[in-house]
C-alpha positions in Angstrom: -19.2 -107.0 -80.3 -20.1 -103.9 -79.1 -20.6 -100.1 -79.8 -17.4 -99.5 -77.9 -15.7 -101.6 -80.4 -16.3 -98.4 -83.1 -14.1 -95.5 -82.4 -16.2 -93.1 -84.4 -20.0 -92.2 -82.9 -21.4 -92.0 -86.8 -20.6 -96.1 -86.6 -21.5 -96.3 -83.3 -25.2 -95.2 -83.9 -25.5 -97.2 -87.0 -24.8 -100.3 -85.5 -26.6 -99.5 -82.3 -29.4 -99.0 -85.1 -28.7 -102.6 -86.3 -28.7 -103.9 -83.3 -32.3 -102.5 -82.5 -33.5 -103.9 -86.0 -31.9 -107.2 -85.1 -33.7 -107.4 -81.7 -37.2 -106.7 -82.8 -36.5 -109.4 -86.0 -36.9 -106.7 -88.2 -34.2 -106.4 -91.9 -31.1 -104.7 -91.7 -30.4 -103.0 -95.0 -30.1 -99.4 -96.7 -33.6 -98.0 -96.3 -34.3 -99.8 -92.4 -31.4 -98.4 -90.6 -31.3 -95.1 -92.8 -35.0 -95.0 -91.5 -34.2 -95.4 -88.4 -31.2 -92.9 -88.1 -31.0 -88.5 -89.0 -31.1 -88.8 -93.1 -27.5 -87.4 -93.3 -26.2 -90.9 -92.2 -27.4 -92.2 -95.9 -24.1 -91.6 -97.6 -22.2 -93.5 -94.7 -24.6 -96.8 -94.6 -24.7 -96.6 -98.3 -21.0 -96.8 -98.8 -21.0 -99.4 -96.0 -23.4 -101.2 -98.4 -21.1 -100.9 -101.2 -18.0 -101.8 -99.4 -19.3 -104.6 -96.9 -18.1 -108.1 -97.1 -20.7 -110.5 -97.4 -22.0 -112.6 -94.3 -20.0 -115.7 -95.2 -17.8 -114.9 -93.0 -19.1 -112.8 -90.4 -17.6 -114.4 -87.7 -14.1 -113.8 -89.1 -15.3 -109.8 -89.2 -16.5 -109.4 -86.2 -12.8 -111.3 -84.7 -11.2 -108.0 -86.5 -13.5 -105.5 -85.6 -13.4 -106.4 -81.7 -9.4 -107.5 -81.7 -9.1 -104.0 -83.2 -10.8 -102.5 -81.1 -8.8 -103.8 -78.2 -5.7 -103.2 -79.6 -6.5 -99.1 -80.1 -8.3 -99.0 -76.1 
């Protein structure tokens, strides 16, 4: 998965945000990647909060998110 895989450039600099936590083994919730980003992305990753599937099946998410994404390129 990739930042290309995210058509909107909101979504791409929040998950280029969690990707940066990730890398440095750092949390990825609400108030680390809000912290990291211009505080008018709060109501976006809060609703992602809200709305997010839980990490049980991740791998069946990020299938979606990239087949998606290669269906609309």
């Amino acid at each position: 998965m990739s930042e290309e895989d995210f058509q909107h450039a909101e979504l791409r600099n929040i998950f280029n945000a969690c990707k940066d936590l990730y890398n440095v083994n750092k949390p990825i919730d609400i108030v680390t990647v809000t912290s990291k980003l211009d505080p008018a992305y709060a109501p976006i990753i809060a609703l992602s909060c809200e709305v997010a599937p839980t990490i049980t099946n991740y791998d069946y998410y990020i299938e979606i998110v990239s087949n998606t994404a290669k269906r609309i390129r």
